[in-house]
C-alpha positions as CSV (number, residue, x, y, z in Angstrom):
1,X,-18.7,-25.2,20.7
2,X,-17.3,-21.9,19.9
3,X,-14.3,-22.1,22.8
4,X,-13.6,-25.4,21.4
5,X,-13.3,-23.9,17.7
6,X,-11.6,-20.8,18.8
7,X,-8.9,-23.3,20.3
8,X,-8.5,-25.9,17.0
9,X,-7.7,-22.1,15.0
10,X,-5.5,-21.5,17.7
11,X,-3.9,-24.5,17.7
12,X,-3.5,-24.5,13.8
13,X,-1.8,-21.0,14.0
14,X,0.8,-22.2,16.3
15,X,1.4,-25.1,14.1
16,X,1.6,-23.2,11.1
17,X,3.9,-20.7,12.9
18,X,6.0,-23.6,14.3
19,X,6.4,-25.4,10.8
20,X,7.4,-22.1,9.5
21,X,9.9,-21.3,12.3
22,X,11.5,-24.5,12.4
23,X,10.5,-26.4,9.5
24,X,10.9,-28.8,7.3
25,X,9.9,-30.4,10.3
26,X,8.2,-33.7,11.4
27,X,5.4,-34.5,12.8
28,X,7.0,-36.0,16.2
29,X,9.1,-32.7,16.5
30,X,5.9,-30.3,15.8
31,X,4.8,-32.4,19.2
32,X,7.7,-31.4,21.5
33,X,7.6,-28.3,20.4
34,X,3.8,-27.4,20.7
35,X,3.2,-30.3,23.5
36,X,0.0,-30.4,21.1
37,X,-1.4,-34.1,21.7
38,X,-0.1,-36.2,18.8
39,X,-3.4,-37.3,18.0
40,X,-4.4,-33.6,18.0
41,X,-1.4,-32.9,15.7
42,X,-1.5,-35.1,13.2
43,X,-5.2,-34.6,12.7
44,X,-4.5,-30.7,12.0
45,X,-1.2,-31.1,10.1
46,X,-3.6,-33.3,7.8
47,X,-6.0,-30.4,7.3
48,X,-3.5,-27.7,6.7
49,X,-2.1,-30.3,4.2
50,X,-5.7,-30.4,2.7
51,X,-6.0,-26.8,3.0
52,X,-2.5,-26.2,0.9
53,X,-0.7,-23.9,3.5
54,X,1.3,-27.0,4.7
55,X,3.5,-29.3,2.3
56,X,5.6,-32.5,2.7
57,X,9.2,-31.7,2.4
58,X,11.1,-35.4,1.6
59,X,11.6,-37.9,4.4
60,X,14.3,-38.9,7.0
61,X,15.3,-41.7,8.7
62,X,15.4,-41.2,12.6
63,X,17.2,-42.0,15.4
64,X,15.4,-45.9,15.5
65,X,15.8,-46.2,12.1
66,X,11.7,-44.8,11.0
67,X,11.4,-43.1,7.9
68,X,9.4,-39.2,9.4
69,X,8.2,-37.2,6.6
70,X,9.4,-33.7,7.0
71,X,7.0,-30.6,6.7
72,X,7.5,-27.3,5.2
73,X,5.4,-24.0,5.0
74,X,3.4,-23.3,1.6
75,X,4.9,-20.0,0.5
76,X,2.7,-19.3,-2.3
77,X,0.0,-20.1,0.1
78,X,-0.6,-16.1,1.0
79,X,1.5,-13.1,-0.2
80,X,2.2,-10.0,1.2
81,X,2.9,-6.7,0.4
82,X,5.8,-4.7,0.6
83,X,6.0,-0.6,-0.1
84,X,9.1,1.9,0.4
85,X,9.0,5.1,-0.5
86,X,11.3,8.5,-0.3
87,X,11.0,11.5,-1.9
88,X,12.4,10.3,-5.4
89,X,10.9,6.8,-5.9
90,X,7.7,4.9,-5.0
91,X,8.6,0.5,-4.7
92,X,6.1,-2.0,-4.5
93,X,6.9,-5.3,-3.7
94,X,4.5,-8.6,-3.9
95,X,6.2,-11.4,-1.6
96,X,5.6,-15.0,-1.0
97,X,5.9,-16.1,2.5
98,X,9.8,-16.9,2.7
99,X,10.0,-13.7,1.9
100,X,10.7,-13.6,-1.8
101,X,10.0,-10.7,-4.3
102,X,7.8,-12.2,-7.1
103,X,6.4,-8.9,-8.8
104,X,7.6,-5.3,-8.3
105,X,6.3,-1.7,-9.5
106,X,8.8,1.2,-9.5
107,X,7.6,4.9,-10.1
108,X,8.7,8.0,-9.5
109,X,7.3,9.9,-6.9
110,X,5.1,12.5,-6.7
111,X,6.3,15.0,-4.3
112,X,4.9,18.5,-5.7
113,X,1.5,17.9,-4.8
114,X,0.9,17.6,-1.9
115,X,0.3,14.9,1.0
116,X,-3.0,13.8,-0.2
117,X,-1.8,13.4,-3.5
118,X,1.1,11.2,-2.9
119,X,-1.2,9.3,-0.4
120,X,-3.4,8.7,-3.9
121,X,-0.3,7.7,-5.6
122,X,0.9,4.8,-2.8
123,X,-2.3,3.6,-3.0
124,X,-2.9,3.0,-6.6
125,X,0.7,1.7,-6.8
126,X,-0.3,-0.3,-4.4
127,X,-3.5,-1.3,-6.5
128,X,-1.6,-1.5,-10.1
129,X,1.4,-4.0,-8.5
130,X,-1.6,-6.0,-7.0
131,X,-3.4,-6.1,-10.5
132,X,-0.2,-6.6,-12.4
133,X,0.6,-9.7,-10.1
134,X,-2.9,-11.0,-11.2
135,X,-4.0,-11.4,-6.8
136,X,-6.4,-10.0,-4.8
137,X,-6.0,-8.1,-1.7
138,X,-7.6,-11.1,0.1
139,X,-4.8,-13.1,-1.1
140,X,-2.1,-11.0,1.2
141,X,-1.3,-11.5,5.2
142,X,-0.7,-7.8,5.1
143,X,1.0,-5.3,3.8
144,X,3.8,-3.5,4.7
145,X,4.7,0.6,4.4
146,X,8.9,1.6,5.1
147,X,7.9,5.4,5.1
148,X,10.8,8.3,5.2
149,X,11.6,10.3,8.2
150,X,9.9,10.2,11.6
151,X,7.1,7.3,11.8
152,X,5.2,6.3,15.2
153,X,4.6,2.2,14.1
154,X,2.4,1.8,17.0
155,X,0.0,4.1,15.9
156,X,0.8,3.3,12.0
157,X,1.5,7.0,11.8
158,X,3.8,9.1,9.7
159,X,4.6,12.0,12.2
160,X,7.0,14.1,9.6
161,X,9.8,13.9,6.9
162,X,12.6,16.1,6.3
163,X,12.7,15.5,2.7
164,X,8.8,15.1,2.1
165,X,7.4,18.9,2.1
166,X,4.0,18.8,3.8
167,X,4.3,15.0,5.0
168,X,2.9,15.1,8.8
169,X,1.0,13.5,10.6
170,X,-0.7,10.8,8.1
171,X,-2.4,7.6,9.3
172,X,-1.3,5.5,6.8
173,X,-2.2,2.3,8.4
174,X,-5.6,3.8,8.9
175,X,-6.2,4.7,5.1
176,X,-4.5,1.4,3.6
177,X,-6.6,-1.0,6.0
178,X,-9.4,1.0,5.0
179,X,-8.7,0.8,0.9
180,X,-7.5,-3.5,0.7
181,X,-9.1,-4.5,4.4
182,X,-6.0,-6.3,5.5
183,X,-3.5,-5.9,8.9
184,X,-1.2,-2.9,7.6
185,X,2.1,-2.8,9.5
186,X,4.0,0.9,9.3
187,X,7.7,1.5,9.8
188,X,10.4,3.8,9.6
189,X,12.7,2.6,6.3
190,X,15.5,2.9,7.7
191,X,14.8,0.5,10.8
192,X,13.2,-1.9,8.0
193,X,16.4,-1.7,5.9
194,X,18.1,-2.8,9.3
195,X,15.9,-5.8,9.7
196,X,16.3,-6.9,6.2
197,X,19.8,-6.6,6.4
198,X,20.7,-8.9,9.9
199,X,18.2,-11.6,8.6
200,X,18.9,-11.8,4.8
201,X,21.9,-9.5,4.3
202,X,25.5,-8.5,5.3
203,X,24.4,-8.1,8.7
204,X,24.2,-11.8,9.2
205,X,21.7,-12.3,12.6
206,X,24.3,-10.2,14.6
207,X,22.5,-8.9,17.8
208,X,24.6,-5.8,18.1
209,X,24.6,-3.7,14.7
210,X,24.2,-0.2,12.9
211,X,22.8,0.2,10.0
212,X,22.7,4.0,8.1
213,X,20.7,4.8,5.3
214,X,22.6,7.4,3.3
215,X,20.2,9.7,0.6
216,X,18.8,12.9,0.9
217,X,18.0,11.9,4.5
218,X,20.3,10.0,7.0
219,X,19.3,7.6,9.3
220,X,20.4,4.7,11.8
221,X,19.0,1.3,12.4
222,X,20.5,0.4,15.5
223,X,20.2,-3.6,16.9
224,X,21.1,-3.6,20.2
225,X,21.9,-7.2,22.2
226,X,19.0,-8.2,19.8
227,X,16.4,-5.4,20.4
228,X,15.8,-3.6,17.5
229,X,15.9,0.1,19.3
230,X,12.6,2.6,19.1
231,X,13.0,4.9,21.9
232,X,10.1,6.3,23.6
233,X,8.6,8.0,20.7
234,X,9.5,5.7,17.6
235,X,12.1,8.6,16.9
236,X,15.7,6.4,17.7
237,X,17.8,6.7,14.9
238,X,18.0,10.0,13.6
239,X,21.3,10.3,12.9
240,X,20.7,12.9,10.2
241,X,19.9,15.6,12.7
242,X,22.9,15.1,15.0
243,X,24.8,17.9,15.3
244,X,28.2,18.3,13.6
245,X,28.5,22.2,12.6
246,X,27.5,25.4,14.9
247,X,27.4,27.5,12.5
248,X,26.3,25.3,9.5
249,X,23.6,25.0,7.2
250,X,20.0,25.4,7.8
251,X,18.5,22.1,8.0
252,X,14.7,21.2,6.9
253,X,14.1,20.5,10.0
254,X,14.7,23.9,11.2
255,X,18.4,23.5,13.1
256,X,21.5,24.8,11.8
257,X,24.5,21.8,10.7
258,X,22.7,18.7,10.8
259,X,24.8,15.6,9.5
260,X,21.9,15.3,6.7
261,X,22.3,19.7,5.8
262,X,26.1,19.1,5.5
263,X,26.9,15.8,3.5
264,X,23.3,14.8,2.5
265,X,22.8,13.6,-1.1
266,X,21.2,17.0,-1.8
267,X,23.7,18.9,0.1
268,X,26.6,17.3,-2.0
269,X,24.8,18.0,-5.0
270,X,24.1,20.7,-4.4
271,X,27.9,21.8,-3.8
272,X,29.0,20.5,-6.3
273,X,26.6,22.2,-8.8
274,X,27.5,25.7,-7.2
275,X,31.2,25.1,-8.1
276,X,30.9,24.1,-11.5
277,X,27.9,27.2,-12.2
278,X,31.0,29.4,-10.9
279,X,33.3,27.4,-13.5
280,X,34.4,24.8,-11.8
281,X,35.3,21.8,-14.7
282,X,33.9,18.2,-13.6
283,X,32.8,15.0,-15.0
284,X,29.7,15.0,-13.7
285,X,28.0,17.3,-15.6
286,X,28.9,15.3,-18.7
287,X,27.6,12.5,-16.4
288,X,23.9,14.3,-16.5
289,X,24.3,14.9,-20.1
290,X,25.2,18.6,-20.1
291,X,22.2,19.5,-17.5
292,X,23.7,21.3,-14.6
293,X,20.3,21.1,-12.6
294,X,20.5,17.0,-13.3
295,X,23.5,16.4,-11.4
296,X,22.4,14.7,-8.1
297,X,24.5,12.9,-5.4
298,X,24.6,9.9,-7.3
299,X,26.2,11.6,-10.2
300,X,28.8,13.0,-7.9
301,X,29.6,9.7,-6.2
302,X,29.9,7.9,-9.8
303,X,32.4,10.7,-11.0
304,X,34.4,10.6,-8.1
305,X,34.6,6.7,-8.7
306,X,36.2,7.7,-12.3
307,X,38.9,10.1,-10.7
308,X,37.2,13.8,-10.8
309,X,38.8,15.9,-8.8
310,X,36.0,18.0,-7.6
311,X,33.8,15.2,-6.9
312,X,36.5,13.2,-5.0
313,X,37.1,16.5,-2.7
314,X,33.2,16.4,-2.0
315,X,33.1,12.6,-1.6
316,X,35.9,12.7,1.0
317,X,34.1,15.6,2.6
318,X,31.3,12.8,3.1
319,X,33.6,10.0,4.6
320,X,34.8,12.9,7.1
321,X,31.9,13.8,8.3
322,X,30.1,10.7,8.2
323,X,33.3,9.3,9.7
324,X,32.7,12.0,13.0
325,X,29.2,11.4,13.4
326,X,29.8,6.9,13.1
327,X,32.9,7.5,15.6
328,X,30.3,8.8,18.4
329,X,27.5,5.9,17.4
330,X,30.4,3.0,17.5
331,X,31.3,5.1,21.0
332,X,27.7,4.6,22.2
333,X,26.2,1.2,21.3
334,X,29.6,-0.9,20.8
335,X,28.5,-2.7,17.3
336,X,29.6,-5.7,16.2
337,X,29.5,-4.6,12.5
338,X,28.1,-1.1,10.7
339,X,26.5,-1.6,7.4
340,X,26.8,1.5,5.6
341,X,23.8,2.1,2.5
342,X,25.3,0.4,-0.6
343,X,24.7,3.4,-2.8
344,X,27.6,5.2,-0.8
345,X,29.6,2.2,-2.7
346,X,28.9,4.2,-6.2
347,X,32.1,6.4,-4.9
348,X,34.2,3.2,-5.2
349,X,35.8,1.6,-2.3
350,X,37.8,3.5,-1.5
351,X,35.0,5.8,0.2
352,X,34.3,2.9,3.1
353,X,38.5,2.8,3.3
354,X,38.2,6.6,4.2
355,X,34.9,6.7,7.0
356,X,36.8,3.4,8.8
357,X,40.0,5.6,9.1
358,X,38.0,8.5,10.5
359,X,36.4,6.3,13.2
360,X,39.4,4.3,13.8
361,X,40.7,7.7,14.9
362,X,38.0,9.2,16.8
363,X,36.1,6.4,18.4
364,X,37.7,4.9,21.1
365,X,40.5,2.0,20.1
366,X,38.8,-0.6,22.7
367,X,35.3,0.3,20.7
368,X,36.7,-0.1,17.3
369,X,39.4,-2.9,17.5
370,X,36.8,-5.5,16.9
371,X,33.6,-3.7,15.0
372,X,33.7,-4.9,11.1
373,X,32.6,-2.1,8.4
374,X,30.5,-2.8,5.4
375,X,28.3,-2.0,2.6
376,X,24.9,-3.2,2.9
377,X,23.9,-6.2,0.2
378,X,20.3,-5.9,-0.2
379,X,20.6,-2.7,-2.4
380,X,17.2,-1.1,-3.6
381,X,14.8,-4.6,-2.4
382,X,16.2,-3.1,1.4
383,X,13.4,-2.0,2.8
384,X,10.2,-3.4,1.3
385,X,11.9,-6.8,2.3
386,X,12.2,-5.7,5.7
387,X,8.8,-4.4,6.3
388,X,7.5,-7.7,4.5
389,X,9.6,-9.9,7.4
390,X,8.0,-7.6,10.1
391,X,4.3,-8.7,8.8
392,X,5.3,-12.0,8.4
393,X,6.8,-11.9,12.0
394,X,3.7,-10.1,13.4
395,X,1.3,-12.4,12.0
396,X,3.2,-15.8,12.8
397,X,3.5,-14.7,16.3
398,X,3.5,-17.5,18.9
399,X,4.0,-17.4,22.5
400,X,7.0,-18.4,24.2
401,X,7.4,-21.9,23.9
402,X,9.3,-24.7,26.5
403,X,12.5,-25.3,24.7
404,X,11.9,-29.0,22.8
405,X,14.5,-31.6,24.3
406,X,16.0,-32.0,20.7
407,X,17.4,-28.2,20.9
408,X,18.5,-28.5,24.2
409,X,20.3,-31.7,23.5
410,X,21.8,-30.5,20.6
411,X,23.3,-27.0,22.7
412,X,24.5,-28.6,25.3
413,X,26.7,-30.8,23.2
414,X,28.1,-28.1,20.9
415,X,28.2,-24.1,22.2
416,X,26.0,-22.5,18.9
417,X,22.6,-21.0,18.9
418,X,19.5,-23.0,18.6
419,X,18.8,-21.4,15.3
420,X,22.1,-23.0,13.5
421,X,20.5,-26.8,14.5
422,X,17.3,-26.4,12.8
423,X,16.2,-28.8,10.1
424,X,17.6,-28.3,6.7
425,X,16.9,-29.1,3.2
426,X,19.3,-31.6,3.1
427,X,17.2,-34.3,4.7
428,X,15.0,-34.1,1.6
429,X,17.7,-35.2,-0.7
430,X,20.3,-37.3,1.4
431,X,17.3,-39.0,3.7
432,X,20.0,-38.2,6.5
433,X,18.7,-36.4,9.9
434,X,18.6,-32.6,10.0
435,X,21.8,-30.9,10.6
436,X,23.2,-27.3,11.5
437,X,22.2,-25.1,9.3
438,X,23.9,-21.5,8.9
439,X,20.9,-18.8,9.9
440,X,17.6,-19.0,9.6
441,X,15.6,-16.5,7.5
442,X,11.9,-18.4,7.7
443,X,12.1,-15.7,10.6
444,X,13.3,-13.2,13.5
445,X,14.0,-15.7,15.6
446,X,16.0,-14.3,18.1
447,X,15.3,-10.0,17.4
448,X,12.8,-8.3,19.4
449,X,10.9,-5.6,17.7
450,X,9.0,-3.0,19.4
């Protein structure tokens, strides 16, 4: 009795999972998909129906000329919770299971005190956003944690961070699982910035793509041929701590002209601040409202953007040097597009204008004649988006399924993917069949992670 109940859950997983991979779906098409008898199927599309975490979607007419109602995922059935943090700001985000943000908590973060004491903080944020959004943690699939600097996600473990005094070696996954007894999934932010941004950004499902996160850190999310890259140690990506300068700055992490020492958000501030204490005249303090120690990058990048001189020489001091460092990543893993972080867009266009001509003239020209440049569109929802798709991914895990006939059909008469001929919307209102659709973002269809 128990083997046969331990196979009806199993069976209801995968045809949840299914629905929410390729749905709205019918019945018939759940079938070839799953090879799940059709009695069997309909029987347990009625109970998740009954059990709310399945919906009907509209109908279609098929190819004999029967109406098939179509099927679509719940997504208010079960949330799930997103958090990012850095040194300067904790974000909480509560998301239904498309993903879509429906509550967020922003506070500033608590660096000064200590690793235990920010640990308190992420988890009473954590507890507040969950209180705020009226849900208990029962309610969520999981949670999700985009942590700064060095994180081992197969241990859920925060090794270190560069910008995050005292921040090694914390079992976050541990402690959170512990605190709201749900799966807890831990990730580097900047590979979960990269995730949001190929599914539901400018990175649009490309399988060969950089993303860099630009702050007081700097880092690369780096897709390549569809595997999101780890390394043996989690620690791919570090483009922060490449090194550009022998005789540079000292860098947190103990080198001497690290990318991150030289044109980090603090090291441009920093700059910047020095030349004006020695009587350098710039916008930017009148930007911080007089405050000389509350000019940060961001202040720098927005008076550079209005024409200050001093801040446009340290802005194109950044585009030179990030320039360098993209020219040897474009030389390595042959992208199809780099996303650059769209606060570097505060400088004004003409920053991205400056990094392409620097890589256009570094970087091989067979590497670079066909590799688009960008800002990244998700702005500050970046990364607690992406660790919320990599739960839902995770927990909607099925196993590799025989292509259904309909897909293959539909390939071998026009040369696209198998995720542009999934069923859209449109059948609910038009009654037509399901047609191509652009991507799909129900999940990551098509990128291996881990």
């Amino acid at each position: 009795m128990k083997h046969v109940n331990a196979i009806r859950v199993r069976d209801k997983h995968v045809l949840v999972a299914v629905v929410r991979r390729f749905g709205p779906i019918s019945r018939a098409r759940i079938h070839e998909v799953t090879r799940i008898r059709r009695s069997t199927t309909s029987r347990l599309v009625r109970e998740l129906l009954e059990e709310k975490r399945l919906v009907e979607a509209g109908r279609f007419n098929n190819s004999m000329g029967r109406k098939q109602v179509l099927l679509r995922l719940n997504e208010e059935y079960r949330f799930v919770g997103g958090i990012e943090f850095d040194d300067e700001t904790i974000r909480v985000g509560i998301m239904d299971l498309r993903p879509r943000i429906r509550y967020t908590l922003n506070e500033p973060t608590e660096a000064g005190g200590g690793k235990d004491a920010l640990v308190r903080q992420l988890l009473a944020c954590t507890r507040k956003a969950l209180q705020q959004a009226k849900l208990r943690p029962q309610s969520l699939l999981g949670i999700g944690i985009a942590a700064p600097g060095l994180v081992d996600s197969r241990k859920g473990v925060t090794v270190t961070s560069s910008t995050l005094d005292s921040w090694r070696d914390v079992p976050l996954r541990e402690l959170f699982e512990k605190e709201f007894h749900v799966p807890v999934l831990v990730e580097a932010k900047t590979r979960a910035k990269t995730v949001a941004e190929r599914m539901l950004g400018a990175g649009e499902m490309l399988d060969n793509m950089i993303y860099v996160d630009y702050g007081t850190g700097i880092g690369a999310g780096i897709i390549l041929d569809g595997k999101l890259l780890y390394g043996q140690s989690c620690a791919a990506g570090e483009f922060g701590h490449t090194h550009l300068m022998e005789d540079g700055p000292v860098c947190k992490c103990g080198s001497y002209g690290c990318l991150e020492a030289v044109v980090g958000a603090r090291a441009v501030e920093a700059r910047v601040r020095k030349a004006i204490a020695e009587g350098g005249h710039s916008q930017a303090l009148a930007l911080a409202g007089g405050d000389l120690n509350a000019i940060t990058g961001w202040t720098v990048f927005r008076a550079a953007q209005q024409g200050d001189k001093l801040c446009s020489s340290a802005v194109a001091e950044v585009a030179g040097y990030l320039g360098l460092g993209l020219a040897n990543l474009v030389n390595l893993f042959n992208p199809s597009v780099v996303l650059l972080d769209h606060r570097l867009e505060l400088a004004g266009p003409g920053l991205l204008d400056q990094i392409v001509q620097v890589v256009r003239r570094q970087a091989l020209t067979y590497s670079t004649q066909n590799v688009a440049f960008r800002f990244a569109r998700l702005q500050d929802e970046a990364g607690v988006l992406g660790v919320g798709l990599m739960v839902l991914e995770k927990h909607f895990e099925i196993p590799m399924l025989k292509p259904p006939r309909f897909l293959v059909e539909a390939v071998a008469a026009a040369p696209i993917s198998p995720r542009d001929l999934l069923p859209t919307a449109q059948a609910e209102s038009t009654g037509r069949p399901p047609t191509r659709r652009k991507s799909n973002t129900n999940a990551l269809s098509n990128l291996t992670i881990g």
